[in-house]
N, CA, C and O atoms as CSV, one atom per row, in Angstrom:
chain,resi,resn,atom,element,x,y,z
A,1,UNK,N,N,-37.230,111.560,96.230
A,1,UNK,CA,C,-37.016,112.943,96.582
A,1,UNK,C,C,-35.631,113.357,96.103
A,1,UNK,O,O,-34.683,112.573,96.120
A,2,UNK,N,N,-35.541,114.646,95.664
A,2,UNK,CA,C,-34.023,115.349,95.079
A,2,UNK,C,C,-34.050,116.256,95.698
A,2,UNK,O,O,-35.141,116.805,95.854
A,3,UNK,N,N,-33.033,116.730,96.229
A,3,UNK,CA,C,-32.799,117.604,97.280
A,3,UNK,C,C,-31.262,118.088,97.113
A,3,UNK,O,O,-30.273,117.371,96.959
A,4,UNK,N,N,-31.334,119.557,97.189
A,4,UNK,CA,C,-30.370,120.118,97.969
A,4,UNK,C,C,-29.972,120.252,98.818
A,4,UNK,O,O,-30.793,120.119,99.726
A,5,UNK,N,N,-28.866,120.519,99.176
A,5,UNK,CA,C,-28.346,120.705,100.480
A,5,UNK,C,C,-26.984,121.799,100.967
A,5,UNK,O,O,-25.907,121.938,100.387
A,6,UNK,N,N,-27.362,122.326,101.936
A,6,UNK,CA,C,-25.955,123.096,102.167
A,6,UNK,C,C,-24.830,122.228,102.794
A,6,UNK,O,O,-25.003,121.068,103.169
A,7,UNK,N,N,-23.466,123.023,102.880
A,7,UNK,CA,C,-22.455,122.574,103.548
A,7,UNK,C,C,-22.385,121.571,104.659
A,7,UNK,O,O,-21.309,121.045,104.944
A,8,UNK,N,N,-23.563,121.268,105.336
A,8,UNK,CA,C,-23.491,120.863,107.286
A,8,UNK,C,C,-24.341,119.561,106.216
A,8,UNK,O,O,-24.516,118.435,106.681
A,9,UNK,N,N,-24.799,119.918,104.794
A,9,UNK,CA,C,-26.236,118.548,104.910
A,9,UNK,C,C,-27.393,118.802,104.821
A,9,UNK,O,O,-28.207,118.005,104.354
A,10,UNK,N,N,-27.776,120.316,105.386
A,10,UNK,CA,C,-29.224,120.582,105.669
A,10,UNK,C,C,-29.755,120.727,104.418
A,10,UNK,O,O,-28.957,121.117,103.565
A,11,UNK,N,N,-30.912,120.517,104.062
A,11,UNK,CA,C,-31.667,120.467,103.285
A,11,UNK,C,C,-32.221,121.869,103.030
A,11,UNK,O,O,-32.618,122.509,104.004
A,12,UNK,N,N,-32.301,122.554,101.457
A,12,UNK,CA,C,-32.668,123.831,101.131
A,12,UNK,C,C,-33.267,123.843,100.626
A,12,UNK,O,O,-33.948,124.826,100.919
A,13,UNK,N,N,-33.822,123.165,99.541
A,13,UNK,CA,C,-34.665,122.716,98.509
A,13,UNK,C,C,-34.720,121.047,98.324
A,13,UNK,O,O,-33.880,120.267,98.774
A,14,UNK,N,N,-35.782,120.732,97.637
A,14,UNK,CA,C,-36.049,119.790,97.210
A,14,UNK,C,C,-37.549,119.433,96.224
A,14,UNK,O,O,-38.487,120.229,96.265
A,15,UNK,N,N,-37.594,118.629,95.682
A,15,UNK,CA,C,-38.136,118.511,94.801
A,15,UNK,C,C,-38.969,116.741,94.793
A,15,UNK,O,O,-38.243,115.773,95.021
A,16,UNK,N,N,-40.390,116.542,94.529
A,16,UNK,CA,C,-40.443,115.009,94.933
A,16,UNK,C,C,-40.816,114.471,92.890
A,16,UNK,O,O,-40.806,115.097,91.830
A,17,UNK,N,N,-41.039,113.300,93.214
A,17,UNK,CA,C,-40.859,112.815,91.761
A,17,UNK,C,C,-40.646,111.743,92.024
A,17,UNK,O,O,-40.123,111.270,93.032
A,18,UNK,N,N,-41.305,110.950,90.522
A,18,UNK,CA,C,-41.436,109.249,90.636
A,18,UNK,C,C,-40.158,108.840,90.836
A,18,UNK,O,O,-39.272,109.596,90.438
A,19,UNK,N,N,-39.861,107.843,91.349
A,19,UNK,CA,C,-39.048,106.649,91.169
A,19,UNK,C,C,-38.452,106.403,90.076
A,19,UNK,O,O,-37.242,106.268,90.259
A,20,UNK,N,N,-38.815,106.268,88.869
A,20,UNK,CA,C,-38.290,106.141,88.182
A,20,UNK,C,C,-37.809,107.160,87.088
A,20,UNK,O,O,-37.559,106.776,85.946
A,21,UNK,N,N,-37.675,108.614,87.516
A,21,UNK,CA,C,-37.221,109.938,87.216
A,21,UNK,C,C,-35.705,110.063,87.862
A,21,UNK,O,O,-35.518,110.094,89.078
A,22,UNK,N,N,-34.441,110.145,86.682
A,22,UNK,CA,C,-33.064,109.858,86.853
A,22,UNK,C,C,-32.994,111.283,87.292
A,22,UNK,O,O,-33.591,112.248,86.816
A,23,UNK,N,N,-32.206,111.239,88.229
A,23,UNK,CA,C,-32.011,112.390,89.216
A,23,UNK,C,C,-31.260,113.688,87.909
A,23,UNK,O,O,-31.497,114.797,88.386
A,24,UNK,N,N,-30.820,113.781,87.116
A,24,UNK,CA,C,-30.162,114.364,85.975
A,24,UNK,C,C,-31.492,115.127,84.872
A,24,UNK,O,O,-31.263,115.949,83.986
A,25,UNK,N,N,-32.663,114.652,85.196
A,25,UNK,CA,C,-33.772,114.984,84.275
A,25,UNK,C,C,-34.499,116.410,84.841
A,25,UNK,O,O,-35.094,117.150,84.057
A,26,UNK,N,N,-34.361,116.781,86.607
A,26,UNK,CA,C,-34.691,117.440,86.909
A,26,UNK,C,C,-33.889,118.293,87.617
A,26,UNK,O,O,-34.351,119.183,88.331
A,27,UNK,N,N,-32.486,118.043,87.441
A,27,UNK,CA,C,-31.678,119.103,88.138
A,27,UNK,C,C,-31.782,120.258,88.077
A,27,UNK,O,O,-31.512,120.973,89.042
A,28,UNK,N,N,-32.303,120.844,86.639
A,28,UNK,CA,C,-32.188,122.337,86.460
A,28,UNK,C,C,-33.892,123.099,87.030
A,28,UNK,O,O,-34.226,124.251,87.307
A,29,UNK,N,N,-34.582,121.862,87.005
A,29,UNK,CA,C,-35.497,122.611,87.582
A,29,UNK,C,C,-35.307,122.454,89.076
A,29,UNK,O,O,-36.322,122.999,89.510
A,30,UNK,N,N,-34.671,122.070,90.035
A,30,UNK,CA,C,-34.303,122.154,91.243
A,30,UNK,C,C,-33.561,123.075,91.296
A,30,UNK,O,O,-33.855,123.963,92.097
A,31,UNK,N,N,-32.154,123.246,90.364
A,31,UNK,CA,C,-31.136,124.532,90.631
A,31,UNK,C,C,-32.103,126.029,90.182
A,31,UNK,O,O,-31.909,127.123,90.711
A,32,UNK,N,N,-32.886,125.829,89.373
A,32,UNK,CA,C,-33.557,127.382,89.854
A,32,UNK,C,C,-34.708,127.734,90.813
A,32,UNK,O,O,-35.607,128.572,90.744
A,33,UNK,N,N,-34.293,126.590,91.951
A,33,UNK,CA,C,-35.423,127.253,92.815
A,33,UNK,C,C,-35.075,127.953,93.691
A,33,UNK,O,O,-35.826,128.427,94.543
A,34,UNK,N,N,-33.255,128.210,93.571
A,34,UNK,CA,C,-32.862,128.722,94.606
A,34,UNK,C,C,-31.520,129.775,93.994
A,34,UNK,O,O,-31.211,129.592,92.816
A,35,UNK,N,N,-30.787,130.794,94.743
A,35,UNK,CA,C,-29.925,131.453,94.330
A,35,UNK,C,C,-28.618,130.795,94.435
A,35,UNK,O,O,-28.031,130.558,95.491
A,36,UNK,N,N,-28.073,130.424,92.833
A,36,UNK,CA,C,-26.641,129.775,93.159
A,36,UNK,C,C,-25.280,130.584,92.847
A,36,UNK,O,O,-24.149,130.104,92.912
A,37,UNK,N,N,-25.632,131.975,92.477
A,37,UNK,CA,C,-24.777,132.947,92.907
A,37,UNK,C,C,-23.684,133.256,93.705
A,37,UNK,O,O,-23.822,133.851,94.774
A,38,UNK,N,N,-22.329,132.808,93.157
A,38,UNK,CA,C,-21.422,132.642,94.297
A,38,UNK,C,C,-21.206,131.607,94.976
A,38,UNK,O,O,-20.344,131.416,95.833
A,39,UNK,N,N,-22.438,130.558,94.372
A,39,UNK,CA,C,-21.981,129.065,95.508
A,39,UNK,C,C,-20.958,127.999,94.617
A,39,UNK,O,O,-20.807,127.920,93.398
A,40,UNK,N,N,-20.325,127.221,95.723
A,40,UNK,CA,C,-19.875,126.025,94.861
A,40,UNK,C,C,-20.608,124.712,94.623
A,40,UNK,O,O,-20.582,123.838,95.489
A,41,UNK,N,N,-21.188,124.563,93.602
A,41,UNK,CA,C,-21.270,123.338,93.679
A,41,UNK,C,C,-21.348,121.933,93.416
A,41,UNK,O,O,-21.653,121.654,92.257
A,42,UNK,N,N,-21.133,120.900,94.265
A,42,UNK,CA,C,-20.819,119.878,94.509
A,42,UNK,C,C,-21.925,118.636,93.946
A,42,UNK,O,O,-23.053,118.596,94.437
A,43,UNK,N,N,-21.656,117.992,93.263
A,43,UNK,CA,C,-22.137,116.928,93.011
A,43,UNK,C,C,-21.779,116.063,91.937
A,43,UNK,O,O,-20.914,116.286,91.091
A,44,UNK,N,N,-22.649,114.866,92.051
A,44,UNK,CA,C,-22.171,113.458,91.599
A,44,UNK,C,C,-22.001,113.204,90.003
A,44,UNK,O,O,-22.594,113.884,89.165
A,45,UNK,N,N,-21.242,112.291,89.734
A,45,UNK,CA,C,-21.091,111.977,88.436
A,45,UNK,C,C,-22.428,112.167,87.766
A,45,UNK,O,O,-22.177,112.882,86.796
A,46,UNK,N,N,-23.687,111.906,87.779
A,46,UNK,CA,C,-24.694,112.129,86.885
A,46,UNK,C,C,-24.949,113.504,86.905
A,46,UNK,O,O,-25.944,113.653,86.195
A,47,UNK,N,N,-24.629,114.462,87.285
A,47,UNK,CA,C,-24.927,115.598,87.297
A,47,UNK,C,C,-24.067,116.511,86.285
A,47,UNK,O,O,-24.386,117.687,86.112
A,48,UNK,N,N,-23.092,115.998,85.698
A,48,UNK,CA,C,-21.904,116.311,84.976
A,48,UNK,C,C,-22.190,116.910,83.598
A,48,UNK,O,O,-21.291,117.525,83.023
A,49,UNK,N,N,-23.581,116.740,82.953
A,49,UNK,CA,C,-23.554,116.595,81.770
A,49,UNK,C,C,-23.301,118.348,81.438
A,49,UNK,O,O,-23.111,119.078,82.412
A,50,UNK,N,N,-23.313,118.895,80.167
A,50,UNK,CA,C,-22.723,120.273,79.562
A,50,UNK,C,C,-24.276,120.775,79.659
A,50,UNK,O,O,-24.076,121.971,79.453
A,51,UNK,N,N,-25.584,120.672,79.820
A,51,UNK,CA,C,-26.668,121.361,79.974
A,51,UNK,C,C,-26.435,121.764,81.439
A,51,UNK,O,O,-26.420,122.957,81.742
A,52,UNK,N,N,-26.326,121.184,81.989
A,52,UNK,CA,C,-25.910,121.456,83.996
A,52,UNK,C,C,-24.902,122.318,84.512
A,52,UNK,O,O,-24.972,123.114,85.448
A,53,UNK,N,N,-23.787,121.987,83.624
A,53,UNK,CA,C,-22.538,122.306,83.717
A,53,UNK,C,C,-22.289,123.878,83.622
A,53,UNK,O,O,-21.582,124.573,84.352
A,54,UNK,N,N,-23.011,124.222,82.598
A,54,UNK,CA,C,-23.656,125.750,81.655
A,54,UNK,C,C,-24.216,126.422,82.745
A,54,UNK,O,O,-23.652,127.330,83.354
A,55,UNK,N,N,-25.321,125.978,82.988
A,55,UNK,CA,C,-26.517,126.446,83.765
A,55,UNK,C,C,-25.460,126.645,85.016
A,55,UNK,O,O,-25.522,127.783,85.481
A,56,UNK,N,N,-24.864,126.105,85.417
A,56,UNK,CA,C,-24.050,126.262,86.947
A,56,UNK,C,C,-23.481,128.145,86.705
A,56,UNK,O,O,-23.723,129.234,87.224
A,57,UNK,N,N,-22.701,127.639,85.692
A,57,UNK,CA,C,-21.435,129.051,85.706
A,57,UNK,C,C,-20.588,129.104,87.068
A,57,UNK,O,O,-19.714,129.947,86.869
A,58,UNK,N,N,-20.503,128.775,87.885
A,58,UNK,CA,C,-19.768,129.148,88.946
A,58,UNK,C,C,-19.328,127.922,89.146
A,58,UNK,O,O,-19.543,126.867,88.549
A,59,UNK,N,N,-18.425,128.304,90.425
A,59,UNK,CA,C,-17.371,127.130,90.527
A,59,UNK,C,C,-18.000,125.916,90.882
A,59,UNK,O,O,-18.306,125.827,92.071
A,60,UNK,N,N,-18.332,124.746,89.990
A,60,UNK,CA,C,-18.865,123.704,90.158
A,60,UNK,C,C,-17.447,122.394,90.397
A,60,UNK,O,O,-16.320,122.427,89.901
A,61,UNK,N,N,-18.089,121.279,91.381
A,61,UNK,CA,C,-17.443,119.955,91.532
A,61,UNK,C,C,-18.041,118.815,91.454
A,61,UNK,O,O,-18.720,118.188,92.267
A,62,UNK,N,N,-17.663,118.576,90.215
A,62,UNK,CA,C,-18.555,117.113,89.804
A,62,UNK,C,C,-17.811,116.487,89.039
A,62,UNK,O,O,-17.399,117.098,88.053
A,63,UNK,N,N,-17.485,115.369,89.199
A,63,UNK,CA,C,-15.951,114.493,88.495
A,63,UNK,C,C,-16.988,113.835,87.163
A,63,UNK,O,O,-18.107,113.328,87.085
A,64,UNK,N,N,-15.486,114.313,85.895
A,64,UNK,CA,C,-16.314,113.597,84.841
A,64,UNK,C,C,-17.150,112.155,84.853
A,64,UNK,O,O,-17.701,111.839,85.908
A,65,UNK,N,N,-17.230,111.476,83.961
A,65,UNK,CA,C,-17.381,109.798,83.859
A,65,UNK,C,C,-16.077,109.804,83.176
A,65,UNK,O,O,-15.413,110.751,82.755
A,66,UNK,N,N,-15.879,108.656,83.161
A,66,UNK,CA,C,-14.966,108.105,82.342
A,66,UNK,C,C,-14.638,107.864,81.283
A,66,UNK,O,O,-13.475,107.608,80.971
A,67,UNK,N,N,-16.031,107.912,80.168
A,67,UNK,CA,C,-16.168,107.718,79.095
A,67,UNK,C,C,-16.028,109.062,78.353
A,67,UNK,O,O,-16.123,109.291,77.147
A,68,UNK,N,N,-15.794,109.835,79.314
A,68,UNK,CA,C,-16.238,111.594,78.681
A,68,UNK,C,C,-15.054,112.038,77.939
A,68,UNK,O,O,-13.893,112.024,78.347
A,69,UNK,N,N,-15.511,112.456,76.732
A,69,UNK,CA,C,-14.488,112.658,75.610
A,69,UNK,C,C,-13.253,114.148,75.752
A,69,UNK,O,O,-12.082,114.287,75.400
A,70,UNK,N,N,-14.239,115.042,76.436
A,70,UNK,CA,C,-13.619,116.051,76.965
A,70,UNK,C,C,-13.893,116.414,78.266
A,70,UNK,O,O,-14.787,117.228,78.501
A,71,UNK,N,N,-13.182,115.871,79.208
A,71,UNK,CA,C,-13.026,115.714,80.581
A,71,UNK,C,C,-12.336,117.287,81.058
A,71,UNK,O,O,-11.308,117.841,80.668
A,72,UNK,N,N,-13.465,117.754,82.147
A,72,UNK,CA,C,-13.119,119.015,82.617
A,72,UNK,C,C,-12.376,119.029,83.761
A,72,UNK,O,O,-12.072,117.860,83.997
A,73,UNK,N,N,-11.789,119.993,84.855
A,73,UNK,CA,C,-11.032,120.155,85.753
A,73,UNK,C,C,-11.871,119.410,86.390
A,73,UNK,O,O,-13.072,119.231,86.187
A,74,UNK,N,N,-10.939,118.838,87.439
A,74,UNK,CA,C,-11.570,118.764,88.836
A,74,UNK,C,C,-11.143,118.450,89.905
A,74,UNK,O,O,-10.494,117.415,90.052
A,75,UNK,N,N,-11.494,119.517,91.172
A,75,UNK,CA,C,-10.587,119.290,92.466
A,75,UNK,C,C,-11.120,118.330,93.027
A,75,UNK,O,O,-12.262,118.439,93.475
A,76,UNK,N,N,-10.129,116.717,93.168
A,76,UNK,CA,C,-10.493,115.758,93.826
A,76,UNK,C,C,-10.325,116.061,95.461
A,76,UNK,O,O,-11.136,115.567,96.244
A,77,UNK,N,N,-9.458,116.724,95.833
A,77,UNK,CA,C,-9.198,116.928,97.047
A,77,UNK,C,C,-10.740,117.594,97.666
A,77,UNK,O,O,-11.456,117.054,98.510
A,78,UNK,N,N,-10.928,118.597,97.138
A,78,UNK,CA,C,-12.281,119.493,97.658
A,78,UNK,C,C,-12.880,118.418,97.274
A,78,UNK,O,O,-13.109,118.177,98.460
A,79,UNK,N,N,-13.326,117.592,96.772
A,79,UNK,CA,C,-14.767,116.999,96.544
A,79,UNK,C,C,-14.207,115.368,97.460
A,79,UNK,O,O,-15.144,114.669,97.844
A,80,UNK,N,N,-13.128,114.976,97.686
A,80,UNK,CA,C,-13.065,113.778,98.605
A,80,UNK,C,C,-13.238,114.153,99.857
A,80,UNK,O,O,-13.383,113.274,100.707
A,81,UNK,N,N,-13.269,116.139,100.391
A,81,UNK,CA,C,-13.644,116.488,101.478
A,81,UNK,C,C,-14.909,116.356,101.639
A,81,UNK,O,O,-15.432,116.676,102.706
């Protein structure tokens, strides 16, 4: 299961799918099931890539990898909260 979630945790969406479907293959069809207009958001290194990143437009937090050649901002403080 891939799932969204708001601020507290709660669950807003979600999406089910095999096991062996990398959570990064279906993000964008999860981020348009819902309005991300104005939101921030938050998530994990696999979520980072420049197709996601695009599609966000708004203030997103997702720490590069390491290997990433052009490494974007990112507030560690807000995202270690």
């Amino acid at each position: 299961m891939h799932a969204i979630v708001n601020e507290l945790g709660n669950p807003i969406s979600f999406l089910l799918s095999g096991g062996q479907i990398h959570d990064s293959k279906i993000a964008l069809s999860l981020l348009e099931t819902i309005d991300i207009h104005g939101s921030r958001i938050m998530a994990d290194k696999a979520y980072g890539c420049e197709e996601i990143r695009e599609y966000i437009m708004a203030t997103y937090v997702i720490p590069p990898k390491r290997n990433t050649k052009k490494p974007w901002f990112m507030d560690w403080y807000l995202y270690k909260q």
